[in-house]
N, CA and C atoms of all chains as a GROMACS GRO file, in nm:
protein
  600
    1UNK      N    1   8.189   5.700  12.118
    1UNK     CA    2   8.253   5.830  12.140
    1UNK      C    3   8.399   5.827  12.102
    2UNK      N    4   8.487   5.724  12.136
    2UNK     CA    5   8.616   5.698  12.082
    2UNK      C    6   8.630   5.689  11.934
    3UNK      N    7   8.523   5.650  11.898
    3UNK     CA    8   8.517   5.660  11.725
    3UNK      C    9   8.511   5.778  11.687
    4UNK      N   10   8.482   5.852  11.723
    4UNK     CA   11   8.432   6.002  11.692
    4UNK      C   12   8.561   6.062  11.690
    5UNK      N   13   8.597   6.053  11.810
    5UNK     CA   14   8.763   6.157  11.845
    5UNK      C   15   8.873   6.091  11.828
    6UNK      N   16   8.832   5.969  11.764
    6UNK     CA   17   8.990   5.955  11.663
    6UNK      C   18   8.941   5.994  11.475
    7UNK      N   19   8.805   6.012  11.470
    7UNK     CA   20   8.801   6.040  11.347
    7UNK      C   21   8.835   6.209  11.331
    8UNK      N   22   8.813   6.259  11.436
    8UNK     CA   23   8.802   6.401  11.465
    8UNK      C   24   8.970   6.443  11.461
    9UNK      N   25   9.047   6.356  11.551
    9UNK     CA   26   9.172   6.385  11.547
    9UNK      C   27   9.260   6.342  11.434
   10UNK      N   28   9.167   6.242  11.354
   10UNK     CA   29   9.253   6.227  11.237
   10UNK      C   30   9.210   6.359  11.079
   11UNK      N   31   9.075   6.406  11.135
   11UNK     CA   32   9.051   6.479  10.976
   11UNK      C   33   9.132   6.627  11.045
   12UNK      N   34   9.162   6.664  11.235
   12UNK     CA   35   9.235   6.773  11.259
   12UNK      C   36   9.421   6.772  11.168
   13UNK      N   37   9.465   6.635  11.218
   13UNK     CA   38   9.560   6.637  11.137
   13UNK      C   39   9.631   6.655  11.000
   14UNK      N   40   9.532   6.588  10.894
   14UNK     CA   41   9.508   6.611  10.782
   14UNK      C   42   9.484   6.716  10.750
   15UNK      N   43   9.388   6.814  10.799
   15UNK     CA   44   9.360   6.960  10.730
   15UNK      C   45   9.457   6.987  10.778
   16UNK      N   46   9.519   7.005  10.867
   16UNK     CA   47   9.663   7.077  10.902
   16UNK      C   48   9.762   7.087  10.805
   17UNK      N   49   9.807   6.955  10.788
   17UNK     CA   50   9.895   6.980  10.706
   17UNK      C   51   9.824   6.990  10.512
   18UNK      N   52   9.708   6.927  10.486
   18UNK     CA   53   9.653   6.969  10.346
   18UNK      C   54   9.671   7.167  10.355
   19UNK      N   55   9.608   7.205  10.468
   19UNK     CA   56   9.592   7.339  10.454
   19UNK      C   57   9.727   7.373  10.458
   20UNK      N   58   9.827   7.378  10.557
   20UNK     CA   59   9.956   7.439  10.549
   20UNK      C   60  10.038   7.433  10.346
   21UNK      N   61  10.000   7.314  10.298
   21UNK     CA   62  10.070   7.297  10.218
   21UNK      C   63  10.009   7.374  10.056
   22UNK      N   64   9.908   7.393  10.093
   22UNK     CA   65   9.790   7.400   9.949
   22UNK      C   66   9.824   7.536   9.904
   23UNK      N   67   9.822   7.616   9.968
   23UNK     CA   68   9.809   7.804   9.920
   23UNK      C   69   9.928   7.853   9.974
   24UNK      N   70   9.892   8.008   9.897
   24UNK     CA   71  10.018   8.080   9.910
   24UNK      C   72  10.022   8.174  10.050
   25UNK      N   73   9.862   8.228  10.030
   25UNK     CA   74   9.827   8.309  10.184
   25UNK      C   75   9.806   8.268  10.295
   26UNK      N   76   9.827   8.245  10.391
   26UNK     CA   77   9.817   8.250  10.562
   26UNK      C   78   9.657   8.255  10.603
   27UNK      N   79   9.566   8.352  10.497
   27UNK     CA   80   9.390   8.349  10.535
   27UNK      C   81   9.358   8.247  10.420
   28UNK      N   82   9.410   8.207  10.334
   28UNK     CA   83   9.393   8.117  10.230
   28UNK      C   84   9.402   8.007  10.304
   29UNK      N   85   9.502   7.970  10.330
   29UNK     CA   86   9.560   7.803  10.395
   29UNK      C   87   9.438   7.799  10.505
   30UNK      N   88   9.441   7.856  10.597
   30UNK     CA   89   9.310   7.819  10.720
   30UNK      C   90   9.202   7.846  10.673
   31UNK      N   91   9.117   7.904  10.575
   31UNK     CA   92   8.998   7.834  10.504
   31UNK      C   93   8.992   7.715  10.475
   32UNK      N   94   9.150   7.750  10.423
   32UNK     CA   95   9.130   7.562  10.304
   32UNK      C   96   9.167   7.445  10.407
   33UNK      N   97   9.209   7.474  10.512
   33UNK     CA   98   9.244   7.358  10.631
   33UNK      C   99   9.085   7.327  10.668
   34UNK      N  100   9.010   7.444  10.696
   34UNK     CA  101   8.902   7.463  10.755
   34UNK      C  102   8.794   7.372  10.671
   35UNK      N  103   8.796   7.387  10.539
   35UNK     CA  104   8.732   7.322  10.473
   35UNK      C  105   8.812   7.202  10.449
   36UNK      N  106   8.877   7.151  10.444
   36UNK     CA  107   8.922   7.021  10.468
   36UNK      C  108   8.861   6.957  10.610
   37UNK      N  109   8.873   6.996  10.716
   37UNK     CA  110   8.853   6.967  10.811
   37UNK      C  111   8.670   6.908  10.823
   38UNK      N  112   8.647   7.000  10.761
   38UNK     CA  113   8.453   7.009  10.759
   38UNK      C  114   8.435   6.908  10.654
   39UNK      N  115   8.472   6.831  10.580
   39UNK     CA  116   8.440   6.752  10.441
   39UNK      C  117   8.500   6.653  10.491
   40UNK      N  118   8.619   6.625  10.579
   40UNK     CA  119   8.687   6.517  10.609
   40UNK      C  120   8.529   6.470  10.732
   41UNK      N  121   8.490   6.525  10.805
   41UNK     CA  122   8.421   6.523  10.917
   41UNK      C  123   8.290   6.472  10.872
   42UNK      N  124   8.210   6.578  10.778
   42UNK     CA  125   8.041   6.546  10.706
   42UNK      C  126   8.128   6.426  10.658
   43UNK      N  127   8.186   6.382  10.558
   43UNK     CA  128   8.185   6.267  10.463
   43UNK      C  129   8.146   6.180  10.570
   44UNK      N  130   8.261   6.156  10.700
   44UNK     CA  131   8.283   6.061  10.800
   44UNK      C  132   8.144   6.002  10.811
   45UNK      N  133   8.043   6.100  10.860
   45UNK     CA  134   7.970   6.125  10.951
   45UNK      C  135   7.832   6.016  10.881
   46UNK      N  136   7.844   6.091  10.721
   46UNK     CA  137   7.748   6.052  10.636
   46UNK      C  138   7.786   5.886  10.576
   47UNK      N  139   7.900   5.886  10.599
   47UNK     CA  140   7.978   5.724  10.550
   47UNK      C  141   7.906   5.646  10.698
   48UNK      N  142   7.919   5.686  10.760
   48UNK     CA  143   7.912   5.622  10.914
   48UNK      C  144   7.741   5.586  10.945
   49UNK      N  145   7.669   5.624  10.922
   49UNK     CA  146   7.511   5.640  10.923
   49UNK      C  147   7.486   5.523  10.828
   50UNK      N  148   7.585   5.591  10.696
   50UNK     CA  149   7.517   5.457  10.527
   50UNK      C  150   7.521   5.335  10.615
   51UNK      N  151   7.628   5.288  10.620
   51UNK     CA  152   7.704   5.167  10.683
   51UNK      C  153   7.646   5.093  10.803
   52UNK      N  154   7.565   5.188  10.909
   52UNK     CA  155   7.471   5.160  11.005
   52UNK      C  156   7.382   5.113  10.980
   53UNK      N  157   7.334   5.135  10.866
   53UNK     CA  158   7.185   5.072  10.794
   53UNK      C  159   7.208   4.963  10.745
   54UNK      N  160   7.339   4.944  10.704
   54UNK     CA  161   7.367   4.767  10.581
   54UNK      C  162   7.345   4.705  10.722
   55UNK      N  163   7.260   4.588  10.676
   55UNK     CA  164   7.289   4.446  10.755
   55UNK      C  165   7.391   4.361  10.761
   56UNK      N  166   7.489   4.379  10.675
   56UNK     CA  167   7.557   4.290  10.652
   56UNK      C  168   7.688   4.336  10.612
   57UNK      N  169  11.732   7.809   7.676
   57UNK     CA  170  11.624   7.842   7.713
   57UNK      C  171  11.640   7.937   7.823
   58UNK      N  172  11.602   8.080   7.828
   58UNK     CA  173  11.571   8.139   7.940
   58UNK      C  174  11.552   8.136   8.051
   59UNK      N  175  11.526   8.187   8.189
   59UNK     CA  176  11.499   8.165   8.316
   59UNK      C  177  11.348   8.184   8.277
   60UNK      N  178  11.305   8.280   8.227
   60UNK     CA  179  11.191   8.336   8.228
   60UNK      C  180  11.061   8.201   8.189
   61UNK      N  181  11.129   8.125   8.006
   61UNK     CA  182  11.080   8.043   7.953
   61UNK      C  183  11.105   7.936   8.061
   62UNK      N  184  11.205   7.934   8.143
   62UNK     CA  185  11.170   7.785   8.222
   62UNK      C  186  11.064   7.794   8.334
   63UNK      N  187  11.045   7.848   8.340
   63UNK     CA  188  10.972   7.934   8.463
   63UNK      C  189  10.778   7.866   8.394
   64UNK      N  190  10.780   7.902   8.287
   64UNK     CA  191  10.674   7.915   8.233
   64UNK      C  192  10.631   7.764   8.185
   65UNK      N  193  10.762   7.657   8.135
   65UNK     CA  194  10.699   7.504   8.089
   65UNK      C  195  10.774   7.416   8.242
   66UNK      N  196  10.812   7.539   8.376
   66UNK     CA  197  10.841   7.436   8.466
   66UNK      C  198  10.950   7.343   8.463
   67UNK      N  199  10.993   7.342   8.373
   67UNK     CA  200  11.171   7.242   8.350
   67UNK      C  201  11.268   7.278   8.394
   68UNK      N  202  11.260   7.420   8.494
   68UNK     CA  203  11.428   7.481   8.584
   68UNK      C  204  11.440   7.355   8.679
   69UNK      N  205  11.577   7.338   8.702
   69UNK     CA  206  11.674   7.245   8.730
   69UNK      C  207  11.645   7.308   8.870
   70UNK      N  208  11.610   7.197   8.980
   70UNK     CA  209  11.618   7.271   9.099
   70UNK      C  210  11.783   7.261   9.206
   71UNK      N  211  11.812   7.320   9.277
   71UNK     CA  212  11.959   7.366   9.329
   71UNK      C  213  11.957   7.268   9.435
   72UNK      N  214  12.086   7.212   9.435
   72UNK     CA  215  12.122   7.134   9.525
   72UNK      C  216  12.103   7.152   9.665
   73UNK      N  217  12.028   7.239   9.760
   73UNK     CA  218  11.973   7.274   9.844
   73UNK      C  219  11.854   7.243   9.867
   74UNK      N  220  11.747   7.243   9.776
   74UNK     CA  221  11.618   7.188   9.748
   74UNK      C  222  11.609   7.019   9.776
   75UNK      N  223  11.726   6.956   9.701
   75UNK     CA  224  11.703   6.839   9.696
   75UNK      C  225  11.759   6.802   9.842
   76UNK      N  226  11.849   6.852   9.923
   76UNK     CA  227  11.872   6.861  10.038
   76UNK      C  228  11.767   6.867  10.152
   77UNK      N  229  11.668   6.990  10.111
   77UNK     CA  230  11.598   6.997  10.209
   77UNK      C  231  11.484   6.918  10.224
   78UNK      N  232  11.484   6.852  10.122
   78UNK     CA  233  11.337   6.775  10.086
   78UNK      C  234  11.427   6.617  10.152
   79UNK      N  235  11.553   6.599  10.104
   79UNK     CA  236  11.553   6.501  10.226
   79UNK      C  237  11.572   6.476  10.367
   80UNK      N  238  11.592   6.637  10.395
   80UNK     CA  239  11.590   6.604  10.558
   80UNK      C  240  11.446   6.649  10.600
   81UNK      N  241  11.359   6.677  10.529
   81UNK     CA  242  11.199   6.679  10.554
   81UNK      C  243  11.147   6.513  10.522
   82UNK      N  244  11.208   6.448  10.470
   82UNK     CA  245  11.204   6.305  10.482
   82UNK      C  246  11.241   6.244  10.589
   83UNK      N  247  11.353   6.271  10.629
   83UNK     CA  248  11.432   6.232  10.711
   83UNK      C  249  11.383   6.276  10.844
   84UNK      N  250  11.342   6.343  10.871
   84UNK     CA  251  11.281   6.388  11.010
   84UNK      C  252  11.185   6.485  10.986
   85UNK      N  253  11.060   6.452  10.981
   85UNK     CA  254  10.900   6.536  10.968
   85UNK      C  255  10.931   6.673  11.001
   86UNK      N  256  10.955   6.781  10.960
   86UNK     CA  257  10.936   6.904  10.990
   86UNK      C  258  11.073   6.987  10.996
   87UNK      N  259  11.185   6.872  10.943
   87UNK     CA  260  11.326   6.931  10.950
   87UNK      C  261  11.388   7.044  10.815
   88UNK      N  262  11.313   7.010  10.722
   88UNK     CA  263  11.306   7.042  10.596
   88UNK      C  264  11.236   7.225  10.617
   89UNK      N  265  11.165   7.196  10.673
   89UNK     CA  266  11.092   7.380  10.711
   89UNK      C  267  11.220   7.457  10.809
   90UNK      N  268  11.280   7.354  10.878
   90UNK     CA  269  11.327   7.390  11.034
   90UNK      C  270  11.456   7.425  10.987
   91UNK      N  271  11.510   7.403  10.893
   91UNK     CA  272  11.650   7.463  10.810
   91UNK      C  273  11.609   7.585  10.727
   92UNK      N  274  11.489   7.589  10.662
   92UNK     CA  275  11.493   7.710  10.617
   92UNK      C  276  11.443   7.837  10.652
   93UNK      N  277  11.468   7.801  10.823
   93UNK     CA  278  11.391   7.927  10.885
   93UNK      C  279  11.225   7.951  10.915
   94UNK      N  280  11.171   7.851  10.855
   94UNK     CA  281  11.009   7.859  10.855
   94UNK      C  282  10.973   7.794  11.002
   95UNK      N  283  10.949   7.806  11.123
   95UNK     CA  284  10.951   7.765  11.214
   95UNK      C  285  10.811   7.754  11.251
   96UNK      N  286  10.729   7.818  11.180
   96UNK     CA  287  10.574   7.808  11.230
   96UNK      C  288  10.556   7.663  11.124
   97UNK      N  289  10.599   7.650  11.009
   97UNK     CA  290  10.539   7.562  10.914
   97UNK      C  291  10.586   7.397  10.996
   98UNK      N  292  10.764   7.477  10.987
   98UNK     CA  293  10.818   7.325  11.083
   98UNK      C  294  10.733   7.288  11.176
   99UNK      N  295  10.649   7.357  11.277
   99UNK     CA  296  10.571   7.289  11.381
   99UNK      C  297  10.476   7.278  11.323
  100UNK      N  298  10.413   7.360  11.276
  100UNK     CA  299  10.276   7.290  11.223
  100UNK      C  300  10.285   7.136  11.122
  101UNK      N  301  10.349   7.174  11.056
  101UNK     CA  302  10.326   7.016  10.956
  101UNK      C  303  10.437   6.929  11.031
  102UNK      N  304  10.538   6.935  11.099
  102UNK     CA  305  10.621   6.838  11.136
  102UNK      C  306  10.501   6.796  11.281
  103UNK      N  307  10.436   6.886  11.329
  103UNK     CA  308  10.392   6.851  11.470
  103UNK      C  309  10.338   6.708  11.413
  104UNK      N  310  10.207   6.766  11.320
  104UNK     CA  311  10.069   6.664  11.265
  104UNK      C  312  10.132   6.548  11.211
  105UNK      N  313  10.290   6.528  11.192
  105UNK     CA  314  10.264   6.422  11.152
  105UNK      C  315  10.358   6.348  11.267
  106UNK      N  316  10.436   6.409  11.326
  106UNK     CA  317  10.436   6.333  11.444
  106UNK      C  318  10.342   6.268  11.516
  107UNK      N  319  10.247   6.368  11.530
  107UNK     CA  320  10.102   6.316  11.646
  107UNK      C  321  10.090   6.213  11.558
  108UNK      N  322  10.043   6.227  11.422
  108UNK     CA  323   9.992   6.130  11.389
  108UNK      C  324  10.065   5.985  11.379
  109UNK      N  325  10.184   5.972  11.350
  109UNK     CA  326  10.259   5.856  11.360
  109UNK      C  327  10.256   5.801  11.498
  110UNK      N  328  10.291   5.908  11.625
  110UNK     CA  329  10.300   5.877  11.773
  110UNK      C  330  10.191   5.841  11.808
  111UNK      N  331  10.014   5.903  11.745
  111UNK     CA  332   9.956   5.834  11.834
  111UNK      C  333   9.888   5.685  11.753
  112UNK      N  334   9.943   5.641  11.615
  112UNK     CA  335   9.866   5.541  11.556
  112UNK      C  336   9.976   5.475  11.652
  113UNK      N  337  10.085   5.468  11.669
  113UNK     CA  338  10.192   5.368  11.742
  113UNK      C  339  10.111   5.325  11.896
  114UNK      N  340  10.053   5.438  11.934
  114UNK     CA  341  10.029   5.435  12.067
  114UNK      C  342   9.907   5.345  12.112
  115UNK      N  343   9.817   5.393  11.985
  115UNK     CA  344   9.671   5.285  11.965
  115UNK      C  345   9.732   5.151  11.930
  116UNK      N  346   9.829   5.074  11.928
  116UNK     CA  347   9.845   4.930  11.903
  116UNK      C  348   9.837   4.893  11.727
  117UNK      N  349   9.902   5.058  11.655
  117UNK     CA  350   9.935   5.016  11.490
  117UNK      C  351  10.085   4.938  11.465
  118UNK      N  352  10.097   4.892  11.344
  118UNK     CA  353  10.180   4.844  11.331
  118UNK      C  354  10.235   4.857  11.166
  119UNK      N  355  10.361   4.857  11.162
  119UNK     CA  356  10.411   4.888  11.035
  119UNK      C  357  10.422   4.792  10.893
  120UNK      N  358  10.426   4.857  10.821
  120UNK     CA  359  10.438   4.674  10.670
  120UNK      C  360  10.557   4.750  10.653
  121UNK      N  361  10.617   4.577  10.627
  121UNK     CA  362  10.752   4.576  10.589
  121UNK      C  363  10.739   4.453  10.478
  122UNK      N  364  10.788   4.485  10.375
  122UNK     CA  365  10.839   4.360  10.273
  122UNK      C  366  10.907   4.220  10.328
  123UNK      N  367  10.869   4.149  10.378
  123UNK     CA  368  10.942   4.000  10.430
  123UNK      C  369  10.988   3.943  10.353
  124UNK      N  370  10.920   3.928  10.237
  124UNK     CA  371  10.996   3.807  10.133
  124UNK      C  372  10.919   3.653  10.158
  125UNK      N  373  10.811   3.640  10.285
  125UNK     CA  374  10.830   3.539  10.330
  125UNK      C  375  10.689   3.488  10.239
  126UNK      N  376  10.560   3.582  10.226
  126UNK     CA  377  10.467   3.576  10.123
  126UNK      C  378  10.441   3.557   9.999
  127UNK      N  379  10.402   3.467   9.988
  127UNK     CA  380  10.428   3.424   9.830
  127UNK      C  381  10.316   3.520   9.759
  128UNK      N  382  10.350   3.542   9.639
  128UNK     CA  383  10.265   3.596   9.507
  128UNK      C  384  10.213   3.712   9.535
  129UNK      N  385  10.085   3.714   9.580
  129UNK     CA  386   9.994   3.881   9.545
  129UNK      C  387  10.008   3.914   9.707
  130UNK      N  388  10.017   3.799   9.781
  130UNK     CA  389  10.020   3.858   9.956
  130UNK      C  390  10.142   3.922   9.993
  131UNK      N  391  10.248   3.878   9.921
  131UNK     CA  392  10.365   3.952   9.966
  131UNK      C  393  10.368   4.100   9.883
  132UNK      N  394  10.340   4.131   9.720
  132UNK     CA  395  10.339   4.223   9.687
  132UNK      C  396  10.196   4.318   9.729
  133UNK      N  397  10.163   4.266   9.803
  133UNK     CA  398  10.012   4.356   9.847
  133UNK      C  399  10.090   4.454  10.001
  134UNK      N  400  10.193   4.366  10.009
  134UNK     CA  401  10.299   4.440  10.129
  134UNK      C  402  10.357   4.573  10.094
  135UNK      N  403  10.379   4.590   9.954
  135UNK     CA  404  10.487   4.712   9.926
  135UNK      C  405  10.393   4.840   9.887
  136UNK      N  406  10.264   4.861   9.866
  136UNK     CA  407  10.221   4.963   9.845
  136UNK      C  408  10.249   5.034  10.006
  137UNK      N  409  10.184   4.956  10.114
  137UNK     CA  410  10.178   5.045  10.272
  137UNK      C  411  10.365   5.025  10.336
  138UNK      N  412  10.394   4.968  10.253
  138UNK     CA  413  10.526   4.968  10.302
  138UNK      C  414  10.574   5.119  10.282
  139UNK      N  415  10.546   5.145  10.126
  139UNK     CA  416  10.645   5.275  10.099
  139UNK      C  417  10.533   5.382  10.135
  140UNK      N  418  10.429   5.344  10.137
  140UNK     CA  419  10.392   5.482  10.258
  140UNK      C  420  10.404   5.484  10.399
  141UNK      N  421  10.454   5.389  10.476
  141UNK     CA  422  10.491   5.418  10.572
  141UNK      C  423  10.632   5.428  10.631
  142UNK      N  424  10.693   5.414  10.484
  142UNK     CA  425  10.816   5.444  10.474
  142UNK      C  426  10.846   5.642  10.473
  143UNK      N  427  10.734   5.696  10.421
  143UNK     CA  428  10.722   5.814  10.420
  143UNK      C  429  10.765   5.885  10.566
  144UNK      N  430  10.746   5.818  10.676
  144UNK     CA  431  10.801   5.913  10.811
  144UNK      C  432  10.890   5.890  10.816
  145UNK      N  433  11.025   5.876  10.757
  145UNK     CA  434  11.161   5.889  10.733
  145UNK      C  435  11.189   5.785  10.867
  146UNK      N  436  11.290   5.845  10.915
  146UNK     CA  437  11.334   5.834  11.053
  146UNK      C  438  11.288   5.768  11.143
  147UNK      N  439  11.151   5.813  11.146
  147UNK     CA  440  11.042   5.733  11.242
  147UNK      C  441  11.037   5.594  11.231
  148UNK      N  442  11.036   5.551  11.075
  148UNK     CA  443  11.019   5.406  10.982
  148UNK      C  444  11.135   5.342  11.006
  149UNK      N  445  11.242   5.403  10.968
  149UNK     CA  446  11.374   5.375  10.983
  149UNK      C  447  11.408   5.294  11.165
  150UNK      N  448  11.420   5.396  11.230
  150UNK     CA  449  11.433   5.398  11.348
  150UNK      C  450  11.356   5.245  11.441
  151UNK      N  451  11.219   5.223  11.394
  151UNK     CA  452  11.122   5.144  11.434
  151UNK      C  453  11.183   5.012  11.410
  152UNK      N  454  11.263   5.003  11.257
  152UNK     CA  455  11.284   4.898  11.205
  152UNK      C  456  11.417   4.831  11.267
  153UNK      N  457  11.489   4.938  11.303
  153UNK     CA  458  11.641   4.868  11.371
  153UNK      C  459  11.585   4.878  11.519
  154UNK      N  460  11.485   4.900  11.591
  154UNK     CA  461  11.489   4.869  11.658
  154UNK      C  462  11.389   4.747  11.744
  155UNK      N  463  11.358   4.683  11.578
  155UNK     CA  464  11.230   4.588  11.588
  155UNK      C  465  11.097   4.642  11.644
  156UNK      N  466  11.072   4.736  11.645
  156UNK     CA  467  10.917   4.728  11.728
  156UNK      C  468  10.824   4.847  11.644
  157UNK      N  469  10.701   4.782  11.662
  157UNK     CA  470  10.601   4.833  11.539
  157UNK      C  471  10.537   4.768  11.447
  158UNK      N  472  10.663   4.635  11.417
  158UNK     CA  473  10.639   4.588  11.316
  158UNK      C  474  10.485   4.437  11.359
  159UNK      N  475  10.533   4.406  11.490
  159UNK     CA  476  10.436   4.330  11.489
  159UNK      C  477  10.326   4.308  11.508
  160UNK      N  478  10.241   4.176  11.460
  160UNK     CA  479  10.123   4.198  11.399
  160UNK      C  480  10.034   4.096  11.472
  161UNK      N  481  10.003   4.112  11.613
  161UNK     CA  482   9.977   3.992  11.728
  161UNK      C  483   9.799   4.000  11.710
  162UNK      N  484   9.734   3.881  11.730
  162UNK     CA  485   9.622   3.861  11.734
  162UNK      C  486   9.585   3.957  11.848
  163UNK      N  487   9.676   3.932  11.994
  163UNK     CA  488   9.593   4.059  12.094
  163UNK      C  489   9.616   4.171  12.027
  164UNK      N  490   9.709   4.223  11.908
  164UNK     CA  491   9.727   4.324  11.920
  164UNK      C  492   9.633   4.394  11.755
  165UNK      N  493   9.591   4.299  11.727
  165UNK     CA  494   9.456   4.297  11.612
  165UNK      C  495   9.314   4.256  11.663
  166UNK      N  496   9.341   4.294  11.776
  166UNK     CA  497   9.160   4.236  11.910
  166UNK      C  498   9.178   4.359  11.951
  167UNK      N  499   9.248   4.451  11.921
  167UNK     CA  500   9.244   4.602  12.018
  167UNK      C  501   9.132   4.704  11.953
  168UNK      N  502   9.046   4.750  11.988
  168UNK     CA  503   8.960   4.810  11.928
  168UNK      C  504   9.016   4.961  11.844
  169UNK      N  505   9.120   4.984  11.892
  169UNK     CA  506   9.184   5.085  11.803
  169UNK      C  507   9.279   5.056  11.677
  170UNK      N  508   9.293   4.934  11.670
  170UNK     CA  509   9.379   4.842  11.547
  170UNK      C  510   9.366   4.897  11.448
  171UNK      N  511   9.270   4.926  11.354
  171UNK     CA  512   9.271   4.942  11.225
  171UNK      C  513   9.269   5.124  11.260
  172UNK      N  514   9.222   5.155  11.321
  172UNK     CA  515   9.267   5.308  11.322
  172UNK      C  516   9.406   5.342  11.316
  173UNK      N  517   9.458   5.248  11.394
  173UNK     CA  518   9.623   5.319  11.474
  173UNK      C  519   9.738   5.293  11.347
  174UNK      N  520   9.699   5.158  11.259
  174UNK     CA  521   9.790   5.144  11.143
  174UNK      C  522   9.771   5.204  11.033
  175UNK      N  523   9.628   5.304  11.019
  175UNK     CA  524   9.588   5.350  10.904
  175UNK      C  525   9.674   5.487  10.967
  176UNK      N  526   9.680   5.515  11.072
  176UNK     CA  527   9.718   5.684  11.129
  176UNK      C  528   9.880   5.695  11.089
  177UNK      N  529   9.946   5.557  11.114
  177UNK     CA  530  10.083   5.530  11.100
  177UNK      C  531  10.098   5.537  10.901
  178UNK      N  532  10.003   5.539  10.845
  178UNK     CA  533  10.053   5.481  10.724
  178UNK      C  534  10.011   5.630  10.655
  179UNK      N  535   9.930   5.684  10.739
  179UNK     CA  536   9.895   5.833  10.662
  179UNK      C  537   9.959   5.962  10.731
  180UNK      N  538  10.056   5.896  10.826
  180UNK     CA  539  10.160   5.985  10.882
  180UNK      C  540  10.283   5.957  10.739
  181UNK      N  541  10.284   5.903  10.768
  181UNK     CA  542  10.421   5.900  10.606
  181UNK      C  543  10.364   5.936  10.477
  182UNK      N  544  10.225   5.920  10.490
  182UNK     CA  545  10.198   5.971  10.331
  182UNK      C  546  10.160   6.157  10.328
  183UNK      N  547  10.172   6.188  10.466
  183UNK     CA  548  10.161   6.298  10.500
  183UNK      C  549  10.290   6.372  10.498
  184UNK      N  550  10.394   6.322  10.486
  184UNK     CA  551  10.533   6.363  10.567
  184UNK      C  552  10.618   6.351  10.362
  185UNK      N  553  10.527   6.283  10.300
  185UNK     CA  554  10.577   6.344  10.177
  185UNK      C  555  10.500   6.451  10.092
  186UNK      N  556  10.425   6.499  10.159
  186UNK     CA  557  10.355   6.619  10.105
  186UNK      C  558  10.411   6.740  10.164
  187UNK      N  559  10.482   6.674  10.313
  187UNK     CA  560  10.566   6.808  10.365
  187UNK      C  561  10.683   6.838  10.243
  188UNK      N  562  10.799   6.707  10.305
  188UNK     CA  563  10.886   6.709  10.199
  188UNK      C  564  10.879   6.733  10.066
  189UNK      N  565  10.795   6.707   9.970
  189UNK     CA  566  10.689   6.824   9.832
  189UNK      C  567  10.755   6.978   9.888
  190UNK      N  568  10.668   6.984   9.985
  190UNK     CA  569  10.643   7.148  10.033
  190UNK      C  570  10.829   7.197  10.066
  191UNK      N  571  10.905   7.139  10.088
  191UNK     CA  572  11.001   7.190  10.179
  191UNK      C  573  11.112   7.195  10.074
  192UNK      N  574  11.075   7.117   9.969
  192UNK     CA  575  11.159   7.094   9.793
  192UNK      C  576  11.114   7.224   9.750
  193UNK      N  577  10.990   7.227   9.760
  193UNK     CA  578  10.968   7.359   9.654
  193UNK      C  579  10.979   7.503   9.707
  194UNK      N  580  10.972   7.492   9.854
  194UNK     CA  581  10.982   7.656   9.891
  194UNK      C  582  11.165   7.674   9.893
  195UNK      N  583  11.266   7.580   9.874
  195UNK     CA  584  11.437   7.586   9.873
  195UNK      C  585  11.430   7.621   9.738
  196UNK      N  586  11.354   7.553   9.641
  196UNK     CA  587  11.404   7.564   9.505
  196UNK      C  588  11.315   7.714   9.513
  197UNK      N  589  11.258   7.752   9.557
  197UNK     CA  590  11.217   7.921   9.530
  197UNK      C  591  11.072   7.890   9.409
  198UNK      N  592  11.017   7.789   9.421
  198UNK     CA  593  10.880   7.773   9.356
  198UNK      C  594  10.779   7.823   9.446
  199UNK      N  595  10.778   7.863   9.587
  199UNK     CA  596  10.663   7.903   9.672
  199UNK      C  597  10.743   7.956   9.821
  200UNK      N  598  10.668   8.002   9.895
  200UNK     CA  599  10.705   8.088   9.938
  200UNK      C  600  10.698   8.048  10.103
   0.00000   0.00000   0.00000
């Protein structure tokens, strides 16, 4: 569970500032935080599962 | 060449204000917004990368610094995370005169948050130059 909510608090941080910095609009930037946030998270999630399966 | 034509291949000379503000957005995460009046941006991007530097420090991260003391590829394998964690200005600065951060203790590489807390510290500075990016270009009048 600690793995989770530091991965969680690290892809919150990152979209924060990716989104603040990326666009020009205010509904632009929090999509694009938003989708940062969601791709930082699935990748995690799906990296985290692969890696469960290696033996080694 | 025109304003118009520089505008268009990007080669305008940016104003000594820009280069100002981009170093005190270096210099202190969110200071660079916080001079030019942007006070939502200053907290938002100065907050995230505070948290993020404050809490990799807090999980038991620790900073690279160039020693000199590593010979060959181990010592230059030091300066890539050096100068990104040189990126939290102040924070980096500050840590270093006052010794702490930097060290790199077996209990303190047995902590189960270890490799999280130095990766959070090293992507707080690489974060804090995407502010400073941002805080160069909205002085020089490239964004808004």
């Amino acid at each position: 569970m600690r793995h989770f909510l530091i991965m969680t608090a690290f892809a919150a941080l990152a979209a924060i500032v990716f989104g603040a910095v990326a666009k020009d609009k205010n509904n632009d930037r929090l999509m694009y935080g938003l989708k940062v946030f969601a791709e930082f998270m699935v990748i995690g999630l799906v990296l985290s599962w692969i890696l469960y399966f290696i033996p080694f | 060449m025109t304003t118009a034509a520089n505008r268009q291949t990007g080669s305008e000379s940016a104003p000594a204000k820009a280069w100002l503000m981009g170093l005190a957005g270096w210099l202190v995460p969110g200071l660079g917004h916080l001079l030019q009046g942007a006070w939502g941006r200053a907290l938002l991007l100065g907050g995230a990368v505070w948290a993020c530097f404050i809490s990799g420090f807090m999980m038991g991260g620790h900073l690279y610094k160039y020693s000199g003391t590593d010979q060959g590829l181990a010592g230059l394998a030091q300066i890539p995370p050096m100068v990104g964690d040189l990126g939290a200005g102040l924070l980096y600065i500050g840590c270093w005169f006052m010794g702490i951060g930097f060290a790199n203790t077996p209990q303190q590489a047995a902590l189960p948050t270890f490799e999280y807390a130095w990766t959070f510290m090293l992507v707080a500075g690489l974060l804090n130059y995407l502010c400073m990016l941002d805080a160069f270009d909205m002085a020089a009048g490239r964004k808004s």
